[in-house]
N, CA, C and O atoms as a GROMACS GRO file, in nm:
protein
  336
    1UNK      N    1   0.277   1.041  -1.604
    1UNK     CA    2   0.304   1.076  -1.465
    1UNK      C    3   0.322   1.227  -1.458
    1UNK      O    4   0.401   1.296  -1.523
    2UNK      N    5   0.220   1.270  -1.353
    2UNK     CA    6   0.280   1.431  -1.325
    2UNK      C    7   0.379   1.463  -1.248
    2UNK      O    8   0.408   1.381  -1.161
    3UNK      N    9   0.453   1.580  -1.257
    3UNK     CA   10   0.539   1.641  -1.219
    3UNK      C   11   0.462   1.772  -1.113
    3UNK      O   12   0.372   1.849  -1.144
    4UNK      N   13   0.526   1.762  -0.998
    4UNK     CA   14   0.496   1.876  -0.908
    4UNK      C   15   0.597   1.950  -0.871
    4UNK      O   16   0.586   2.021  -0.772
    5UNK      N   17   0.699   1.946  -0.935
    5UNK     CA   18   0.816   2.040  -0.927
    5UNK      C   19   0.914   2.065  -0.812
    5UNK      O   20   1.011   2.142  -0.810
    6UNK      N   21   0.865   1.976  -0.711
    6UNK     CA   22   0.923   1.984  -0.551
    6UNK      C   23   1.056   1.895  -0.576
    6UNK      O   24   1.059   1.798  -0.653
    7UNK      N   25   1.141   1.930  -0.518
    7UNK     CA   26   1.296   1.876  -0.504
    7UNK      C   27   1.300   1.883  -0.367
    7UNK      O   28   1.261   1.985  -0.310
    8UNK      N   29   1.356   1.759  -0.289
    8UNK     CA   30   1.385   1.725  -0.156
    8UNK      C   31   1.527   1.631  -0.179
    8UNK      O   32   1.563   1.560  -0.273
    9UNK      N   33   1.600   1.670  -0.024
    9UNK     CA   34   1.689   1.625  -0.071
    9UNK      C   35   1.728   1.464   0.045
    9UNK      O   36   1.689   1.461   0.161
   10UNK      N   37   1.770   1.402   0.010
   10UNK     CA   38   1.777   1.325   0.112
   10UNK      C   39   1.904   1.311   0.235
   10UNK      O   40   2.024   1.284   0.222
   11UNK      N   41   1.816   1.343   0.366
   11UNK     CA   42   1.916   1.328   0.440
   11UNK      C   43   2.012   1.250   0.512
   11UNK      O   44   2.016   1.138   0.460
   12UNK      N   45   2.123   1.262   0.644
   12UNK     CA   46   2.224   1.141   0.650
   12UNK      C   47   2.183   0.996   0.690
   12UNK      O   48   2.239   0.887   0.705
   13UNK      N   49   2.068   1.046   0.699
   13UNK     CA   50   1.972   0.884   0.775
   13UNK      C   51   1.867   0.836   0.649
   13UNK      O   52   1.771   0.760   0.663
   14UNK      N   53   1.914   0.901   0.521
   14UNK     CA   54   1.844   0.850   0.394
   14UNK      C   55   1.711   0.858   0.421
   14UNK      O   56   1.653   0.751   0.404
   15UNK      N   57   1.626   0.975   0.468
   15UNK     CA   58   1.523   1.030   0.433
   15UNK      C   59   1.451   1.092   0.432
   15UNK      O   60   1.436   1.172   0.525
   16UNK      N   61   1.366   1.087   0.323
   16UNK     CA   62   1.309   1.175   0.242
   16UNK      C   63   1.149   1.249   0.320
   16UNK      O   64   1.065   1.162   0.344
   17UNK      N   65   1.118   1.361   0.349
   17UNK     CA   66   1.021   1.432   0.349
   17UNK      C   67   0.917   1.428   0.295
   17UNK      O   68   0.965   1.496   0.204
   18UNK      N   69   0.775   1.405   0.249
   18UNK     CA   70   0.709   1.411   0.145
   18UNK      C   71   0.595   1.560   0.231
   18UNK      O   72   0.524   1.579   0.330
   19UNK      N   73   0.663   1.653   0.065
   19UNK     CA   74   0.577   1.741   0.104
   19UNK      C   75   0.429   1.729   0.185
   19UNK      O   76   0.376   1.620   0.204
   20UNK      N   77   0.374   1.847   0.226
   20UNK     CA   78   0.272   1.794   0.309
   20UNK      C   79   0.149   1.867   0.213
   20UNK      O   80   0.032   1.832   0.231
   21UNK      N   81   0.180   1.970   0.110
   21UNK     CA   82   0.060   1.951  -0.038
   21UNK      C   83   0.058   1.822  -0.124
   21UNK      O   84  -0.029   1.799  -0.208
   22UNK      N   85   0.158   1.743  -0.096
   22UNK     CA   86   0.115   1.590  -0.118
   22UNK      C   87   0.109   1.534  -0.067
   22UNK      O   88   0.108   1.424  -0.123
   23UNK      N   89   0.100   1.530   0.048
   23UNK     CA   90   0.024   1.404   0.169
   23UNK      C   91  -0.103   1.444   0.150
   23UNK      O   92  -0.192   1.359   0.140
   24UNK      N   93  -0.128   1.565   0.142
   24UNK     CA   94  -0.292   1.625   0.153
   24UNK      C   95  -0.406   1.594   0.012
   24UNK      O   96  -0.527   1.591  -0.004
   25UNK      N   97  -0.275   1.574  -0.075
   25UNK     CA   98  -0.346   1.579  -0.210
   25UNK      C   99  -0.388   1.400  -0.213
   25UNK      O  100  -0.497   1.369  -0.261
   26UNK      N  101  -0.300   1.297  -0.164
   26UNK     CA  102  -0.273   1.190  -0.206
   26UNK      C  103  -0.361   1.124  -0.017
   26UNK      O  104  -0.373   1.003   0.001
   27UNK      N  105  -0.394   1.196   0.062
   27UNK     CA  106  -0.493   1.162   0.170
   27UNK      C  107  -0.419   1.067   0.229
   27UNK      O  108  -0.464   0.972   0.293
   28UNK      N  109  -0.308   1.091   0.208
   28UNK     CA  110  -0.178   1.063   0.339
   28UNK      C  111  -0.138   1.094   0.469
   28UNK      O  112  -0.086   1.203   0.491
   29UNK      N  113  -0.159   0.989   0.585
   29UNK     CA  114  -0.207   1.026   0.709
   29UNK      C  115  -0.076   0.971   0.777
   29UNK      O  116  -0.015   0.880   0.722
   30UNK      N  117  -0.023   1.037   0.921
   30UNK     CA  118   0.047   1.010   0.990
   30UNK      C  119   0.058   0.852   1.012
   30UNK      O  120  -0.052   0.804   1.038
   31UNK      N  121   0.191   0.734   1.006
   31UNK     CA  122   0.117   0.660   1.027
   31UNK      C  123   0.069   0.529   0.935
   31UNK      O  124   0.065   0.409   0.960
   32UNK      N  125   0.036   0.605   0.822
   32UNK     CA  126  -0.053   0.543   0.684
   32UNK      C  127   0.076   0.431   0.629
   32UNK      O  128   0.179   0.489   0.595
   33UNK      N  129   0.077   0.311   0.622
   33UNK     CA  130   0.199   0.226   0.512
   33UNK      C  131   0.152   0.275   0.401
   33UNK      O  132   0.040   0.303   0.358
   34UNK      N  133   0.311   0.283   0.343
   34UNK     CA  134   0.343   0.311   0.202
   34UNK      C  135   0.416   0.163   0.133
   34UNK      O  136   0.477   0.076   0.195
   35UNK      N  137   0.390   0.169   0.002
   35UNK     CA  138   0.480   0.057  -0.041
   35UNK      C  139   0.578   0.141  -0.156
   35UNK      O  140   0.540   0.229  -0.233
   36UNK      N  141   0.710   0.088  -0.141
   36UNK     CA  142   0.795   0.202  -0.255
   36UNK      C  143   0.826   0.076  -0.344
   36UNK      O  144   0.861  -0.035  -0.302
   37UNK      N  145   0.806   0.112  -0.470
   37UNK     CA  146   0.860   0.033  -0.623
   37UNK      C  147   0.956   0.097  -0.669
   37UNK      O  148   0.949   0.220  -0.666
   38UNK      N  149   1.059   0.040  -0.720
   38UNK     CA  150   1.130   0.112  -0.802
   38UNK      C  151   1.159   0.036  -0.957
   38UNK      O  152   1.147  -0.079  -1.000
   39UNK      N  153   1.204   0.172  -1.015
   39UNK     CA  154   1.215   0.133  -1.178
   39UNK      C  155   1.345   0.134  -1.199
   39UNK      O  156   1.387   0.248  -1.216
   40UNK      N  157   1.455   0.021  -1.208
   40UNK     CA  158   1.567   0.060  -1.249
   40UNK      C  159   1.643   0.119  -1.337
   40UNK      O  160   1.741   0.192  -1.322
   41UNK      N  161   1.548   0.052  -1.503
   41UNK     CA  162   1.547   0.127  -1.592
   41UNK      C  163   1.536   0.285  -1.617
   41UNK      O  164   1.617   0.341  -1.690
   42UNK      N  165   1.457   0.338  -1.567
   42UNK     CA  166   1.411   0.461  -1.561
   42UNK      C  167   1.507   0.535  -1.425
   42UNK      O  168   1.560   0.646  -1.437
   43UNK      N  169   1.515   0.469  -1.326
   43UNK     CA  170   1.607   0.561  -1.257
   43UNK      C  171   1.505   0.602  -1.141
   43UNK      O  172   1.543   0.683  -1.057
   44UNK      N  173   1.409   0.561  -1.137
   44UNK     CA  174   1.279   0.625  -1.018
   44UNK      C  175   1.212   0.550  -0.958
   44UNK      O  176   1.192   0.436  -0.997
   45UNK      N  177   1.162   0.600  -0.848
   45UNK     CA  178   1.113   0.529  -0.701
   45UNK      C  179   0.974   0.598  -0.685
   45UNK      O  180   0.958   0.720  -0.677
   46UNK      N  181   0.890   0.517  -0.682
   46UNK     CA  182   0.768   0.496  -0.689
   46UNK      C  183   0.676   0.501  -0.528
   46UNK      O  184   0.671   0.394  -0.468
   47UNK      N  185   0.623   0.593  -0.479
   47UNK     CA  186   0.588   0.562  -0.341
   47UNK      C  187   0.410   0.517  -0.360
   47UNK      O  188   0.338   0.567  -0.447
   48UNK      N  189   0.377   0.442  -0.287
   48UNK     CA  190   0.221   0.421  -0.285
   48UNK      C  191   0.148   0.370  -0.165
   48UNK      O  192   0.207   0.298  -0.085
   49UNK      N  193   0.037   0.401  -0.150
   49UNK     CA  194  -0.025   0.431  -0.040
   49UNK      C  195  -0.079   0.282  -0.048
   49UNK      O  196  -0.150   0.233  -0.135
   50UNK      N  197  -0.015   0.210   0.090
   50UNK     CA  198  -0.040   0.006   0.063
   50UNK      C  199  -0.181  -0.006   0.092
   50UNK      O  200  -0.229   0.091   0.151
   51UNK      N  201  -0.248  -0.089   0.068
   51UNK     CA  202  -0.389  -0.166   0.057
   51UNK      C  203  -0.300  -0.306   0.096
   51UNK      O  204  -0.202  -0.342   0.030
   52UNK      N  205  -0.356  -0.383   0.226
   52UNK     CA  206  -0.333  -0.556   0.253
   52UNK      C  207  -0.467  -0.564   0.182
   52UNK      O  208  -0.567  -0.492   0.183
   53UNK      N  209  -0.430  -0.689   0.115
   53UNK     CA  210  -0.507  -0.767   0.051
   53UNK      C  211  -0.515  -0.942   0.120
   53UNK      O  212  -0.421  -1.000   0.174
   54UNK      N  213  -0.633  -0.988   0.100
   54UNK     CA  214  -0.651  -1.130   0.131
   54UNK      C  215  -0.532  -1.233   0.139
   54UNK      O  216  -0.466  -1.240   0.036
   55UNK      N  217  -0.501  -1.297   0.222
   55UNK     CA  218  -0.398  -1.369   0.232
   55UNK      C  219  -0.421  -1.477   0.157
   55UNK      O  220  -0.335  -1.564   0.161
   56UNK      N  221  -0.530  -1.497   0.078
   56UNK     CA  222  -0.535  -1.627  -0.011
   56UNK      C  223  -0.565  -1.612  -0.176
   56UNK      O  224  -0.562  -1.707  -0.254
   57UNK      N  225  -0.596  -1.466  -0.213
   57UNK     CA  226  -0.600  -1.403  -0.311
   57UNK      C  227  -0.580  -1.281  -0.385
   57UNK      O  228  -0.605  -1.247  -0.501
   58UNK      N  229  -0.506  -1.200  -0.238
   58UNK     CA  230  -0.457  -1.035  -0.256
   58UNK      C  231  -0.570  -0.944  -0.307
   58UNK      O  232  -0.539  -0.830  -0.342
   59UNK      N  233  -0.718  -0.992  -0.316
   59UNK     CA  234  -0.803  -0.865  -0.294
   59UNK      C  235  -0.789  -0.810  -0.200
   59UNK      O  236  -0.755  -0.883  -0.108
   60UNK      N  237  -0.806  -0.649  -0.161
   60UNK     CA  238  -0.749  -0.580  -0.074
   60UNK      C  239  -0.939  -0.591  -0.004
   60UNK      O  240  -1.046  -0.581  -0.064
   61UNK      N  241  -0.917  -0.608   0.102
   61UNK     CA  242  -0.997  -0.584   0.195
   61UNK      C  243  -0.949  -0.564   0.355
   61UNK      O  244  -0.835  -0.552   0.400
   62UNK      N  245  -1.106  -0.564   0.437
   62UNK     CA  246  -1.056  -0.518   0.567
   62UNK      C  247  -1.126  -0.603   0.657
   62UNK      O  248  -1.152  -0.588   0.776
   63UNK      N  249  -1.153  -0.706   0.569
   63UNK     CA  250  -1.239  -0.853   0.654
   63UNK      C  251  -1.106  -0.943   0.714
   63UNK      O  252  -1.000  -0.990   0.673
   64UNK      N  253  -1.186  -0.932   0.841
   64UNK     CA  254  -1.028  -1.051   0.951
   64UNK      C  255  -1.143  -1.179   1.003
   64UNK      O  256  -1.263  -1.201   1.022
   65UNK      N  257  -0.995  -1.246   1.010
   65UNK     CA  258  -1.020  -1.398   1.071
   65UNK      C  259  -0.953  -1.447   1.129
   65UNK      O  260  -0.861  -1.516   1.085
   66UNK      N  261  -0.980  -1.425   1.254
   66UNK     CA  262  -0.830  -1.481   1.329
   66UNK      C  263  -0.723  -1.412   1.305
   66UNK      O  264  -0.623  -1.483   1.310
   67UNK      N  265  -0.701  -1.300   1.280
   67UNK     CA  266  -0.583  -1.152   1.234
   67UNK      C  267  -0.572  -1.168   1.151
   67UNK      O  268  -0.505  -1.086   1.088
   68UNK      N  269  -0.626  -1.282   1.083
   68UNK     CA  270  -0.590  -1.219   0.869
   68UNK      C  271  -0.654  -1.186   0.814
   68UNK      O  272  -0.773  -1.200   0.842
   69UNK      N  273  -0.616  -1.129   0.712
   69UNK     CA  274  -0.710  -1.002   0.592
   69UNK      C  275  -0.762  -1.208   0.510
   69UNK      O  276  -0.692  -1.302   0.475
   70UNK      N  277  -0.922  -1.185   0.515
   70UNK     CA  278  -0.938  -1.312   0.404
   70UNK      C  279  -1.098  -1.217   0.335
   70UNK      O  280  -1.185  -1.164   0.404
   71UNK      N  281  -1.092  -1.223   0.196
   71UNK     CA  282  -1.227  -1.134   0.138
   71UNK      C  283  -1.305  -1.229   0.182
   71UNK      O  284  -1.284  -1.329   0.250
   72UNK      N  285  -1.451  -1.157   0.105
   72UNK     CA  286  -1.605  -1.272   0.135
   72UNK      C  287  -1.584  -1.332   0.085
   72UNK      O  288  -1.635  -1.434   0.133
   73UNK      N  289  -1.501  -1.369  -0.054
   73UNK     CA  290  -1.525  -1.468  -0.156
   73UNK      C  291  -1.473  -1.586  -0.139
   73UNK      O  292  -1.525  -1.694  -0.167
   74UNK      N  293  -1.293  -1.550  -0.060
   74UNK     CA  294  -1.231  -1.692   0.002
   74UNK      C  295  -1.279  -1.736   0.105
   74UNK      O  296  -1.255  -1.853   0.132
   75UNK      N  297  -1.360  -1.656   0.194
   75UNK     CA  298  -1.426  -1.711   0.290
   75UNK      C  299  -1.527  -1.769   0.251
   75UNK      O  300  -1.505  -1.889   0.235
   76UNK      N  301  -1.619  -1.741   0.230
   76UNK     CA  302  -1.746  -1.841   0.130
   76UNK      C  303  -1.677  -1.972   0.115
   76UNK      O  304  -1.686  -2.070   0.189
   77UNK      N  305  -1.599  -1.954  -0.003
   77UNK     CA  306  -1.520  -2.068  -0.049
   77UNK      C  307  -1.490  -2.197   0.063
   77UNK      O  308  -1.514  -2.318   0.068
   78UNK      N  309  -1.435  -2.110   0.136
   78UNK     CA  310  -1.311  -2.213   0.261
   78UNK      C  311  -1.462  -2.273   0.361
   78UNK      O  312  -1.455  -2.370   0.436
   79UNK      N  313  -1.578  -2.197   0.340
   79UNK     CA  314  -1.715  -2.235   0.430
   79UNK      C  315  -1.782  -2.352   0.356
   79UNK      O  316  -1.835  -2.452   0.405
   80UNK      N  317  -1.768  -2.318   0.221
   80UNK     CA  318  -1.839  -2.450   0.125
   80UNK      C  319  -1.711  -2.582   0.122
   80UNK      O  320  -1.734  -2.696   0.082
   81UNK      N  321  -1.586  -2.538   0.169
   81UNK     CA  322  -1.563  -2.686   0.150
   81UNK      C  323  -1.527  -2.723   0.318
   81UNK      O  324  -1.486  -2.825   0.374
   82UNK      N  325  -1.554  -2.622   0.353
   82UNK     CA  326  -1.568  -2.745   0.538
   82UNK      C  327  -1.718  -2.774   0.564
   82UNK      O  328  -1.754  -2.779   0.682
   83UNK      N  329  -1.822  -2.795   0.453
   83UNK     CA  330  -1.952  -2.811   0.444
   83UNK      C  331  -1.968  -2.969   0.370
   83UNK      O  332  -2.066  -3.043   0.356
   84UNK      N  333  -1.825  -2.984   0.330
   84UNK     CA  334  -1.807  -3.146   0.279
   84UNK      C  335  -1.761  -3.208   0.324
   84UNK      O  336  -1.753  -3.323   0.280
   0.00000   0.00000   0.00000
């Protein structure tokens, strides 16, 4: 993991800033979900830029059905067995 040397501090409403040479670097848009992980062991919080994935197999796609994320592949699938 790299280090970019930026220290932010967190404020009374617990939060945090993310520089904007790393929104730019990481193509972070106003707006954009993040998902945060953390490592307890280690002591650190993990931010990442979310991808929804298929509601029946968590490939991340941007295919809807009726408002849900479903890929080609579960769809195929769910088409071959209402074909029986």
């Amino acid at each position: 993991m790299n280090s970019i040397g930026v220290v932010r501090h967190v404020d009374e409403l617990g939060r945090v800033v993310i520089p904007a040479e790393v929104r730019q670097v990481l193509d972070i848009k106003i707006k954009d979900p993040l998902e945060i992980f953390i490592d307890k062991d280690k002591e650190i919080i993990i931010l990442g830029k979310y991808a929804a994935g298929c509601v029946f197999c968590d490939t991340v796609t941007s295919n809807r059905f009726k408002g849900k994320l479903v890929c080609s592949d579960c769809s195929s699938s769910a088409r071959n067995h209402s074909d029986t």
